[in-house]
C-alpha positions in Angstrom: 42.5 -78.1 131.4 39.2 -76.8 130.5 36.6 -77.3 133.0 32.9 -78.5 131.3 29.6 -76.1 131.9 27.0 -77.0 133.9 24.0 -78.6 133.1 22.1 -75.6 133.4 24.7 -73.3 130.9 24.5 -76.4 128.5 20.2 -76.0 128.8 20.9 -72.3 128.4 23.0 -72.5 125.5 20.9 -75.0 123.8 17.8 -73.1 124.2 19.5 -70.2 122.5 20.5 -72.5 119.5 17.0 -74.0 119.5 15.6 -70.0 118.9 17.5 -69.8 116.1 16.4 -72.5 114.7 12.8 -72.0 115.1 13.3 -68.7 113.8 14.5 -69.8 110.8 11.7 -72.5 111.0 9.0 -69.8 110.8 10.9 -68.2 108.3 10.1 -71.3 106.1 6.9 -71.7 107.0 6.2 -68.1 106.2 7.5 -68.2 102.9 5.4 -71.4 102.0 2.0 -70.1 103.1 -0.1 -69.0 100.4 1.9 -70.0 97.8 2.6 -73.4 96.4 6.5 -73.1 97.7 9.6 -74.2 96.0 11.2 -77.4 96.4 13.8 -75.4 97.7 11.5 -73.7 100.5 10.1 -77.1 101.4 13.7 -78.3 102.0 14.3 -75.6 103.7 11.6 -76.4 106.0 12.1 -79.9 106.3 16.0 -79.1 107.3 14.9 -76.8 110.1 12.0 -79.4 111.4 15.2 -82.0 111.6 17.4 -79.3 113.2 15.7 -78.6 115.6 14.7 -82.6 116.7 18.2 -82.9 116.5 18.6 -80.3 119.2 16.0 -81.7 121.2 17.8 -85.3 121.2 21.0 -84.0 122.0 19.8 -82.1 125.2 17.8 -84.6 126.2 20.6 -87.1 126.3 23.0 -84.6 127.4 21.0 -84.0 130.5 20.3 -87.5 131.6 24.2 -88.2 130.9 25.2 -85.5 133.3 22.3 -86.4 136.1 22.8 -90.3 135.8 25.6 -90.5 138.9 22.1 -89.5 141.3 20.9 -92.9 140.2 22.6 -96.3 141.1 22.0 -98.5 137.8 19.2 -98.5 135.8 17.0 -96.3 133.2 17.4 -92.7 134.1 14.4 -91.3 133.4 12.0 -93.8 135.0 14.3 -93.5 137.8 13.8 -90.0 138.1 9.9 -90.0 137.7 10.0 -92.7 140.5 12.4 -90.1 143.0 9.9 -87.1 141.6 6.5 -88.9 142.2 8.2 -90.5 145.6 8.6 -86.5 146.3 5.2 -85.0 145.7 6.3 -83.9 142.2 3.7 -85.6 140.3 3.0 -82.0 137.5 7.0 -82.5 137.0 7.4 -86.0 137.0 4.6 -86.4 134.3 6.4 -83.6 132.4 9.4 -85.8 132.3 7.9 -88.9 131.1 5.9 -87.1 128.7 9.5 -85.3 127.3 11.0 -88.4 127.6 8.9 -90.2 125.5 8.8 -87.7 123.0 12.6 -88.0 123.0 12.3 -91.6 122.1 10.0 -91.1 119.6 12.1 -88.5 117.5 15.2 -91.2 118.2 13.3 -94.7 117.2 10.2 -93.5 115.7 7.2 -95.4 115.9 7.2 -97.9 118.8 6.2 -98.4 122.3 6.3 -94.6 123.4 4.5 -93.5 120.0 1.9 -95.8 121.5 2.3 -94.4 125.1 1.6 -90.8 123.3 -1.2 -91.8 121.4 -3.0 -93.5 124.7 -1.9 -90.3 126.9 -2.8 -87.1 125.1 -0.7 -83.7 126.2 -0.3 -80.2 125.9 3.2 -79.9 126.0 3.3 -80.6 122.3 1.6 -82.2 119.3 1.8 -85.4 117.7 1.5 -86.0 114.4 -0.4 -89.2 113.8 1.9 -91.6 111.3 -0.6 -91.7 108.9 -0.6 -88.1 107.9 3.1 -87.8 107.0 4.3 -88.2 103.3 6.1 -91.1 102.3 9.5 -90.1 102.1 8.8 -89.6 105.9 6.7 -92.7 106.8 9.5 -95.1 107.9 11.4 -92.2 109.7 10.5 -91.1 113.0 11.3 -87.2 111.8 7.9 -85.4 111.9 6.0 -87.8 114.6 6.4 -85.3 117.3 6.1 -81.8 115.8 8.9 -79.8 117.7 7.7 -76.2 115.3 5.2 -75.7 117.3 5.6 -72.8 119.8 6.9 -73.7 123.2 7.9 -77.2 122.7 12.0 -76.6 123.3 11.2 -73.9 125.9 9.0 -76.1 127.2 11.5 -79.5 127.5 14.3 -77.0 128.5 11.9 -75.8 131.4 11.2 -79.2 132.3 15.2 -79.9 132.2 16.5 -77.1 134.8 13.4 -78.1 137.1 14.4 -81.6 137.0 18.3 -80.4 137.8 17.2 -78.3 140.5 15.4 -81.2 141.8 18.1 -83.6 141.4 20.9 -81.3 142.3 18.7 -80.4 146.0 18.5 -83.8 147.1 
């Protein structure tokens, strides 16, 4: 029987993915700046973009699956900003939410979280506002939250194994 990895070897592992992603990401976007791009560059890019949110998704999921038994019943990660905030880990519990609504926004695009974002500007990543994507994009949530930029999967990962460590020292 093979025994599962822990939450922070499945961060770990994801992270590493998530480089190569990204570096394939800037790869695109180097090749389209300054010229007009192929269609096949731009899918390129757009491929990556999704990759990566992909990525994002599945951690994000992945961690609050494994963490769910310190919780009775109930949603996860409100449950968790509750316990953090309770504990005098307001930086990290407003981390959380903020990941966790990006999370929800790359899953069901523009709803209550978009909202939430759009009321409660960060620096942990940037939004894009809906009305500045193309229309191929408009009813899709890819492209809302723009994962590209530097530091947003280190920067949810981060967030992640802090959150574990919390969890796991309780």
């Amino acid at each position: 029987m093979e025994t599962s990895q822990s939450v922070p070897d499945l961060i770990a592992a994801a992270r590493a993915k998530a480089k190569v992603i990204e570096d394939r990401l800037s790869l695109a976007r180097a090749r389209l700046d300054g010229q007009s791009g192929s269609e096949a560059q731009a899918e390129d890019l757009r491929a990556a973009n999704v990759a990566l949110e992909l990525a994002a998704v599945d951690i994000f999921t992945l961690f609050e699956a494994r963490m769910q038994h310190h919780f009775k019943r109930g949603p996860f990660s409100r449950k968790l900003r509750t316990s953090l905030l309770n504990s005098g880990q307001a930086d990290l519990a407003d981390r959380v939410h903020k990941y966790y609504l990006a999370i929800n926004v790359l899953k069901h695009g523009k709803g209550a979280s978009y909202r939430e974002l759009l009321d409660t500007p960060t620096d942990l990543f940037h939004m894009n506002p809906a009305e500045s994507l193309d229309s191929k994009q408009e009813d899709a949530s890819s492209g809302l939250i723009d994962v590209g930029v530097p530091g947003f999967f280190d920067g949810l990962a981060t967030t992640l194994l802090e959150a574990h460590q919390f969890l796991e020292s309780r």
